[in-house]
Residue, then its C-alpha position, 0 to 999 in steps of 0.5 A: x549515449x554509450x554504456x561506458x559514459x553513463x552512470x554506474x550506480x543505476x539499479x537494475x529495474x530487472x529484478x523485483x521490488x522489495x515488498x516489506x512481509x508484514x504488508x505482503x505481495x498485494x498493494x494495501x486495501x486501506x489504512x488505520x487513519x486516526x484509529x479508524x479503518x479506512x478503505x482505499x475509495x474514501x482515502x483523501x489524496x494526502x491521505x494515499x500519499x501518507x500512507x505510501x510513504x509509511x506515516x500511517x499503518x496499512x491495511x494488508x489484502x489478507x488481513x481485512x479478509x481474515x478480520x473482515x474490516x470495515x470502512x468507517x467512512x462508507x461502512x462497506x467491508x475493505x474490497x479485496x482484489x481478486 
């Protein structure tokens, strides 16, 4: 298909992805599930996909680590990607 044919609207996949400031540059180390810290690992599937389409708070990287979050399902500190 030539370019002249083709949509007109289509982003450009060049650039980078819009990345919100409060969750920073690093995906989400876990979310605030019902007022409990859950890290990624014990998140249910429907629970992952809530929290990426923002119906539940994410947990950055660099704010686990400053806090020092702690799972409620595990008990084990938010794991944060090296």
């Amino acid at each position: 298909m030539s370019d002249e044919n083709g949509p007109k609207d289509v982003a450009h996949y060049g650039h980078p992805p819009f990345v919100a400031p409060e969750i920073g540059e690093q995906p989400p180390v876990g979310a605030w599930i019902a007022k409990d810290a859950v890290c990624r690992d014990c998140m249910t599937a429907a629970e992952e996909i809530a929290m990426r389409r923002g119906f539940s708070d994410p947990i950055s990287a660099k704010d686990a680590w400053e806090k020092g979050t702690l799972c409620t399902r595990c008990g084990k500190v938010l794991p944060i990607p090296p």
